[in-house]
RODO-578759 format. One record per residue: y, x, z of N, C-alpha, C, CB in turn. Coordinates in steps of 0.1 Angstrom, whole numbers, padded with zeros to 4 digits, always signed. Last residue first. Glycine has a CB too. Layout:
YXZYXZYXZYXZ
...
This chain:
+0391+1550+1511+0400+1537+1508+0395+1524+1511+0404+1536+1493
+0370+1566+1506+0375+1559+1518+0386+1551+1523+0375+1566+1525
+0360+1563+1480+0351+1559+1489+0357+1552+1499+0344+1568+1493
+0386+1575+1472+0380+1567+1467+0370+1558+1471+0378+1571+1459
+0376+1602+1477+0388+1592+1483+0388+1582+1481+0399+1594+1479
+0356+1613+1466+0353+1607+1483+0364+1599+1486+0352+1620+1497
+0366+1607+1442+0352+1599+1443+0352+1598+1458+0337+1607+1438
+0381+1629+1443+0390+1618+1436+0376+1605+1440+0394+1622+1415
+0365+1653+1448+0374+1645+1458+0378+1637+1457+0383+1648+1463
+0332+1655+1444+0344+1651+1436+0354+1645+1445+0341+1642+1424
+0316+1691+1457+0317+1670+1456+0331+1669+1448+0321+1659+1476
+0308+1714+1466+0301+1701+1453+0303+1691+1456+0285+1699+1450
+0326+1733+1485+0315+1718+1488+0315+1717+1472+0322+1701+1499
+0318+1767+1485+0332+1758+1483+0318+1744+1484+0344+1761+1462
+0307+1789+1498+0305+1774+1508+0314+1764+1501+0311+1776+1527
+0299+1816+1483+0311+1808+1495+0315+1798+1504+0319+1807+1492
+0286+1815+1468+0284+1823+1477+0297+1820+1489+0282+1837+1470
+0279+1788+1452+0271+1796+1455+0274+1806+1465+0269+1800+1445
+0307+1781+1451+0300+1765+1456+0284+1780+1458+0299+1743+1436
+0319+1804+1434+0325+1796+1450+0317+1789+1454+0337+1787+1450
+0308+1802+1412+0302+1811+1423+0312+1807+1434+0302+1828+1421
+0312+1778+1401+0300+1779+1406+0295+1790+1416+0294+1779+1398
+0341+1778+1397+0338+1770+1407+0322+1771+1409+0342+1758+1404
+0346+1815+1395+0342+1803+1389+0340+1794+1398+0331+1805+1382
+0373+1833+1405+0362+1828+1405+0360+1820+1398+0359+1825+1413
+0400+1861+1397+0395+1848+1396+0377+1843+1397+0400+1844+1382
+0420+1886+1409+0411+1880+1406+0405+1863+1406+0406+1887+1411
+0441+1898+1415+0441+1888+1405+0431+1885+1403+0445+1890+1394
+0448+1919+1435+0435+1923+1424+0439+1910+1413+0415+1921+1432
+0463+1912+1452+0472+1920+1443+0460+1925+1429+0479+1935+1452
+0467+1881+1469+0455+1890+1459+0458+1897+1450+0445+1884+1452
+0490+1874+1483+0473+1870+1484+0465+1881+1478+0469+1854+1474
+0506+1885+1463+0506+1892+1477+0491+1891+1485+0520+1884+1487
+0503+1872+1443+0502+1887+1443+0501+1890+1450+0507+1895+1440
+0514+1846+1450+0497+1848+1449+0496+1866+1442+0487+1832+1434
+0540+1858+1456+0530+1850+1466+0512+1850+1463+0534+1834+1464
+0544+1858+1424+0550+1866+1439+0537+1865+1444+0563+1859+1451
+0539+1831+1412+0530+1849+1409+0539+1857+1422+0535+1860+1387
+0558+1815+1426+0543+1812+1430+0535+1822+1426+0538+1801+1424
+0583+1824+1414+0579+1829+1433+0566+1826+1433+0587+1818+1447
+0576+1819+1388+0579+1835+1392+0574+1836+1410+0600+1839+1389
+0578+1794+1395+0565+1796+1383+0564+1810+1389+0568+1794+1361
+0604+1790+1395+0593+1787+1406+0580+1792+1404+0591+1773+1408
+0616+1797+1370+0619+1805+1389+0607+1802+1397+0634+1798+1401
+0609+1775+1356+0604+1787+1354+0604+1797+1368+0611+1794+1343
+0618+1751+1370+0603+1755+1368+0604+1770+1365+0593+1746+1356
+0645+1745+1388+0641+1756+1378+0625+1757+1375+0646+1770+1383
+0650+1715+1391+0643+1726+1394+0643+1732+1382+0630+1725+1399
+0649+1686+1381+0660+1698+1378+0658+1711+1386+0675+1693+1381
+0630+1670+1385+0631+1675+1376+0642+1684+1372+0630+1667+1369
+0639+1662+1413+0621+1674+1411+0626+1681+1402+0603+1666+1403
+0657+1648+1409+0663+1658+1413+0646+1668+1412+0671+1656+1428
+0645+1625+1397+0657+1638+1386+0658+1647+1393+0674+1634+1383
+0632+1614+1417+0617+1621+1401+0630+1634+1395+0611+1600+1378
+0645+1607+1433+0636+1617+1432+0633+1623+1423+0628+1615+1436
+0662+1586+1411+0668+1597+1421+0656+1612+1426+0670+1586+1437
+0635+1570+1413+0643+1576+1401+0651+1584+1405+0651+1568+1394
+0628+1561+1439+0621+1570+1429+0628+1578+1418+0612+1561+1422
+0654+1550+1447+0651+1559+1455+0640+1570+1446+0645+1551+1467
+0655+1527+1428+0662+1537+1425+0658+1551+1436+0676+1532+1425
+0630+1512+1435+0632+1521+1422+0643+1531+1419+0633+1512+1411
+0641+1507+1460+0626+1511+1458+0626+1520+1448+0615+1499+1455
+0663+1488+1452+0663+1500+1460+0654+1510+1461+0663+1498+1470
+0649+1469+1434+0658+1478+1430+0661+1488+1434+0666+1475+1428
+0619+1464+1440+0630+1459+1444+0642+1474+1436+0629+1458+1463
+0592+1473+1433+0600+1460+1431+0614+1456+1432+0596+1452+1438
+0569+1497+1430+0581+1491+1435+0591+1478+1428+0589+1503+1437
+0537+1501+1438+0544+1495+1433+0559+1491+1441+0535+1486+1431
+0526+1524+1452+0520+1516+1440+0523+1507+1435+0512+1512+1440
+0536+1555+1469+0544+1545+1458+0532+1534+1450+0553+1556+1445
+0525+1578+1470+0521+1565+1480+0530+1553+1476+0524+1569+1497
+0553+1602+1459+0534+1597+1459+0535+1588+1475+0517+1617+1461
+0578+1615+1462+0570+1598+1453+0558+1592+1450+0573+1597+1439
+0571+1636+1466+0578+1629+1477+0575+1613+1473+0595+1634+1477
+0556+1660+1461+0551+1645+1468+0556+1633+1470+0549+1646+1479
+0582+1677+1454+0570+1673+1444+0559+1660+1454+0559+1690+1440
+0585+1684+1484+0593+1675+1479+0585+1671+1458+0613+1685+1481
+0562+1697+1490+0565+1685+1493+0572+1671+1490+0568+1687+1498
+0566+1718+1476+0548+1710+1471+0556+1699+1483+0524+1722+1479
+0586+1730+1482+0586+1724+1470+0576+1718+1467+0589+1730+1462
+0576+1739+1510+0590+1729+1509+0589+1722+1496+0605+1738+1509
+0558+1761+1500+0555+1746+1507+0561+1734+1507+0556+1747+1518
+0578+1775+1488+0563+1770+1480+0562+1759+1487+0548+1778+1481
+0589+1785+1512+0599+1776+1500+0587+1769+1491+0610+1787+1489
+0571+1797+1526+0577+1788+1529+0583+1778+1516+0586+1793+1537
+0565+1818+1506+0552+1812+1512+0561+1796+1517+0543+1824+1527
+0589+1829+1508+0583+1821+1495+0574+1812+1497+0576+1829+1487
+0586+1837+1539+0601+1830+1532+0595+1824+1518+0617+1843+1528
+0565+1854+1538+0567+1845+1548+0576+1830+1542+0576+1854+1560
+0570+1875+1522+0556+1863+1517+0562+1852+1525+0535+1867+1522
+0592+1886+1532+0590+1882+1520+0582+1869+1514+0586+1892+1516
+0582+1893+1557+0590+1888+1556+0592+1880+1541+0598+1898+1560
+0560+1915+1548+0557+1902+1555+0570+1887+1553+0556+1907+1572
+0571+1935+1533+0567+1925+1525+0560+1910+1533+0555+1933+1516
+0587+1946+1559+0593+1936+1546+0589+1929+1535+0599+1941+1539
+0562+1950+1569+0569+1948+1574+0577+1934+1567+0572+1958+1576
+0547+1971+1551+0539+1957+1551+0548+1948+1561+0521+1960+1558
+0571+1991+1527+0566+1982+1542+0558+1973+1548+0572+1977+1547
+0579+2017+1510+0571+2001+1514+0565+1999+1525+0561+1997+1507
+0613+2018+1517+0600+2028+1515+0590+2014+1511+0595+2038+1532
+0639+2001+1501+0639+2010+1509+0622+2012+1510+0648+2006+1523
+0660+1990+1471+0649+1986+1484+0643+1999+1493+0635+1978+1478
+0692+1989+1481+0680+1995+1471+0672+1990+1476+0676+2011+1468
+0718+1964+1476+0712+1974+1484+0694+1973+1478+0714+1969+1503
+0724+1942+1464+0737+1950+1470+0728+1961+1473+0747+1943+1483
+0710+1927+1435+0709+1932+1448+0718+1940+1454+0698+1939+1449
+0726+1927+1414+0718+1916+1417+0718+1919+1428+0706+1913+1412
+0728+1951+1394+0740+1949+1404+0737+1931+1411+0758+1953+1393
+0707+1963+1383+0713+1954+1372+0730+1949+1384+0697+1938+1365
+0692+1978+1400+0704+1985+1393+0709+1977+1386+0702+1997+1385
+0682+1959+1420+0694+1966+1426+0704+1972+1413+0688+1979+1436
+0664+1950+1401+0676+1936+1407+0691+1948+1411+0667+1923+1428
+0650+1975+1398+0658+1967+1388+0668+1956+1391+0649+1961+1380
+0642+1973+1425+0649+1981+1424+0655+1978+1410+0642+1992+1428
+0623+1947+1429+0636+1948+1436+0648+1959+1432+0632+1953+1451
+0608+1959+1413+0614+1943+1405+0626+1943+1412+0604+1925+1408
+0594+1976+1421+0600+1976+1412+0611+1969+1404+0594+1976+1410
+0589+1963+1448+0595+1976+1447+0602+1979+1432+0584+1986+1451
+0567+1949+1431+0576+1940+1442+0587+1955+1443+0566+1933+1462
+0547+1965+1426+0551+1957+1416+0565+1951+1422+0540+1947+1414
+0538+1975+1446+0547+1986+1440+0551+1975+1429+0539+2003+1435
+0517+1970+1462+0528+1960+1462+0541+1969+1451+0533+1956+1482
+0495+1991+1463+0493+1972+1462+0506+1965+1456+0490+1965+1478
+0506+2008+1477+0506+2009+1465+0504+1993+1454+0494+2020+1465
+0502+2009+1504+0512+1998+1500+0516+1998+1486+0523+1999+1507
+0470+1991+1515+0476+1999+1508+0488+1997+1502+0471+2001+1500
+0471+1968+1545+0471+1970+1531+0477+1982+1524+0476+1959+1526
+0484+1966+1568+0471+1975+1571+0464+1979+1553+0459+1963+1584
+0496+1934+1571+0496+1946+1579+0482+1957+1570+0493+1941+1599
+0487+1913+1556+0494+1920+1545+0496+1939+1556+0515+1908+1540
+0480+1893+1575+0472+1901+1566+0474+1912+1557+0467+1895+1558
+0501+1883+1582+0499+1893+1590+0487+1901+1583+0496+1889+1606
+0514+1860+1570+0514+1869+1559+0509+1882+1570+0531+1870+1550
+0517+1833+1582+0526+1848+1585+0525+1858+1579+0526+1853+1596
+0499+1817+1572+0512+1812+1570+0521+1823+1572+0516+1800+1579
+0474+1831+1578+0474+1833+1560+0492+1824+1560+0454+1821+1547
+0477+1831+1601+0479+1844+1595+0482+1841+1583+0468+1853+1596
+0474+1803+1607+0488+1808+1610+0488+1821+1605+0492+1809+1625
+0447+1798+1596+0456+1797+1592+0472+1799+1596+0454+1789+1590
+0417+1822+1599+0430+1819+1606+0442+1815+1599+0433+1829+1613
+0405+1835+1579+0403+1819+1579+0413+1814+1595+0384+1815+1581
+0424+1856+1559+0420+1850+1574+0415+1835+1571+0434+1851+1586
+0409+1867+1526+0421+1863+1535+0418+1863+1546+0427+1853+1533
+0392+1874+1506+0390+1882+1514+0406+1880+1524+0387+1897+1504
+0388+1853+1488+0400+1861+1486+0403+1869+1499+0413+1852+1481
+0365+1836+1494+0361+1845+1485+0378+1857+1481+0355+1835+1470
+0374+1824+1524+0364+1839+1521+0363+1844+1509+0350+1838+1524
+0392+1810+1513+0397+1820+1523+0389+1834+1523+0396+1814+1539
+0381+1797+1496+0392+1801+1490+0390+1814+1500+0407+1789+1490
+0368+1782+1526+0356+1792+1507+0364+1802+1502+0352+1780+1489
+0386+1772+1534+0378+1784+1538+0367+1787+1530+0373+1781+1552
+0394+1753+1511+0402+1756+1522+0395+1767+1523+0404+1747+1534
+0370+1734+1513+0372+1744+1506+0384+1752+1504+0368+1741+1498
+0369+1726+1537+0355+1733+1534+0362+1737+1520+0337+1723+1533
+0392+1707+1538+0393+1723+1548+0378+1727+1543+0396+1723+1570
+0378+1690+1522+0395+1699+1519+0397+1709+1525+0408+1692+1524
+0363+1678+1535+0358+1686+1523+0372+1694+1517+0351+1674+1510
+0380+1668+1560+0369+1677+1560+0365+1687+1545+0358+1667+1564
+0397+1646+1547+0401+1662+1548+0389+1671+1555+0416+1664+1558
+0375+1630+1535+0390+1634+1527+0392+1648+1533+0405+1623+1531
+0360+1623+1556+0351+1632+1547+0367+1635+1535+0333+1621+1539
+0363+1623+1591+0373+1619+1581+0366+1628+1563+0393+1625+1590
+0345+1630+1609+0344+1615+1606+0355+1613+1596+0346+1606+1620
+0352+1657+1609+0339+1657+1605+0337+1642+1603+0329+1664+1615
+0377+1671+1617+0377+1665+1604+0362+1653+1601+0376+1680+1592
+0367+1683+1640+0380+1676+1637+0380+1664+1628+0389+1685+1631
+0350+1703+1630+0347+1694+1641+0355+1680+1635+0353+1701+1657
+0363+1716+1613+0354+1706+1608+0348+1698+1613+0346+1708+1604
+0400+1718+1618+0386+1721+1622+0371+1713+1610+0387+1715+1638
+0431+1719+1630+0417+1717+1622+0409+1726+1623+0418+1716+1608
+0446+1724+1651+0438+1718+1653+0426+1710+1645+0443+1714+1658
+0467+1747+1641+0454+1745+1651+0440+1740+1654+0456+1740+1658
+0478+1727+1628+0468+1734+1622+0460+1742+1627+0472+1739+1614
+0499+1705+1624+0491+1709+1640+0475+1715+1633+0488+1692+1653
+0507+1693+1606+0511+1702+1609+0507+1711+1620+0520+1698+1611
+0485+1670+1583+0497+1676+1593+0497+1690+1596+0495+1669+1606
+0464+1663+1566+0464+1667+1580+0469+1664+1589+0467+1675+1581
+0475+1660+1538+0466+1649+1548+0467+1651+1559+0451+1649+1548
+0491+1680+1535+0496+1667+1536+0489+1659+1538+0500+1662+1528
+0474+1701+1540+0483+1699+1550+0490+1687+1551+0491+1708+1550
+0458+1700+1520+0451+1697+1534+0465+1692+1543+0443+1714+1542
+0477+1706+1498+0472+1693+1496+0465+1689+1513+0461+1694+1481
+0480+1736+1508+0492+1724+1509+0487+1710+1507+0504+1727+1497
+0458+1748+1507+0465+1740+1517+0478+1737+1522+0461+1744+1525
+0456+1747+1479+0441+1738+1489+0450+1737+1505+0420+1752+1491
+0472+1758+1468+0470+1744+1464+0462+1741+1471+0467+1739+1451
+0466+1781+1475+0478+1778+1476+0478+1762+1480+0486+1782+1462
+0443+1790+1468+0447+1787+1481+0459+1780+1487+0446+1797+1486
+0452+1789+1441+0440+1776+1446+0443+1777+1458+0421+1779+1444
+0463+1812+1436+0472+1800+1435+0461+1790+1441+0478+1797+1419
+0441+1828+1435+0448+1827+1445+0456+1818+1443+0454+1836+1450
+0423+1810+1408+0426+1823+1413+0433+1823+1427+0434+1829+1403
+0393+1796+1397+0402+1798+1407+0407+1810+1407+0397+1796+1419
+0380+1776+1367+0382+1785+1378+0392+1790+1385+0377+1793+1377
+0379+1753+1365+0369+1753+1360+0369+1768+1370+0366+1749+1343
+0396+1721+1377+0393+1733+1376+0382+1737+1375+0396+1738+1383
+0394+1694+1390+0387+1696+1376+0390+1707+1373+0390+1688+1365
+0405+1694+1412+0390+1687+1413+0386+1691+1401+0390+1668+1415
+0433+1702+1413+0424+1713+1415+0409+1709+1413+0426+1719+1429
């Protein structure tokens, strides 16, 4: 994301899943307070909540994990998802039609992708912090990983991640990293340089 030139909702995507693998789990308890002696995940959650403000999301992260933003949205918004469901139903994919639109079921929905997204930005980690392996076990544990990453369906996944960042932002819209760093607070720094620092 450090060399992006601009953002769409997939950025939020990627800004906190990469926080969360510094972080952790207890997302409560970020903060900038928090963060403010650690400059890795501080500048991560500053732009973390830039993402948040310029895609008009919660800077409450259990909302933007439960999809409660999605309550109170036009549900014309989501007629894309209604569509796709009801072609699954007549091709005989789906046992059952999809039924009115719901900010309900589309919660449920984001919830479960939103999840599986996560699950797969992990297991895509799983071989990072590796800088050298030596031993045969070491290497086969990598190799084992790297095949099973690689037998994913990328394209399926490619499909749930436009889900999800439709649901984020049924506008599509995209920023420039200069008007993010201008009206939103994204930070001007190079993360690969602060990490690097604090190594």
């Amino acid at each position: 994301m450090d060399s992006a030139t601009s953002f769409d909702a997939g950025a939020v995507l990627d800004a906190y899943f990469e926080l969360r693998s510094f972080a952790g789990d207890a997302i409560e308890l970020w903060s900038e307070r928090a963060f403010k002696k650690n400059p890795p995940r501080l500048y991560r959650y500053q732009r973390l909540q830039a993402l948040l403000r310029a895609f008009d999301l919660p800077l409450a992260l259990r909302e933007l994990e439960n999809g409660t933003f999605l309550f109170g949205r036009a549900p014309h918004l989501y007629q894309f998802i209604q569509n796709e469901l009801m072609l699954l139903h007549q091709q005989g994919v789906l046992a059952s039609a999809p039924g009115p639109a719901a900010g309900l079921h589309y919660r449920m929905l984001y919830q479960k992708l939103f999840r599986l997204l996560h699950e797969q930005y992990q297991l895509q980690q799983f071989n990072s912090g590796w800088l050298e392996a030596s031993s045969a076990e070491a290497q086969y544990v990598i190799l084992v990983a790297r095949r099973f990453i690689n037998s994913y369906d990328h394209a399926l996944l490619a499909a749930v991640r436009q889900t999800v960042c439709r649901l984020l932002d049924p506008s599509a819209r995209r920023f420039s990293r200069q008007e993010l760093i201008t009206h939103f607070g994204f930070p001007d720094v190079d993360l690969d340089e602060v990490d690097f620092e604090w190594i």
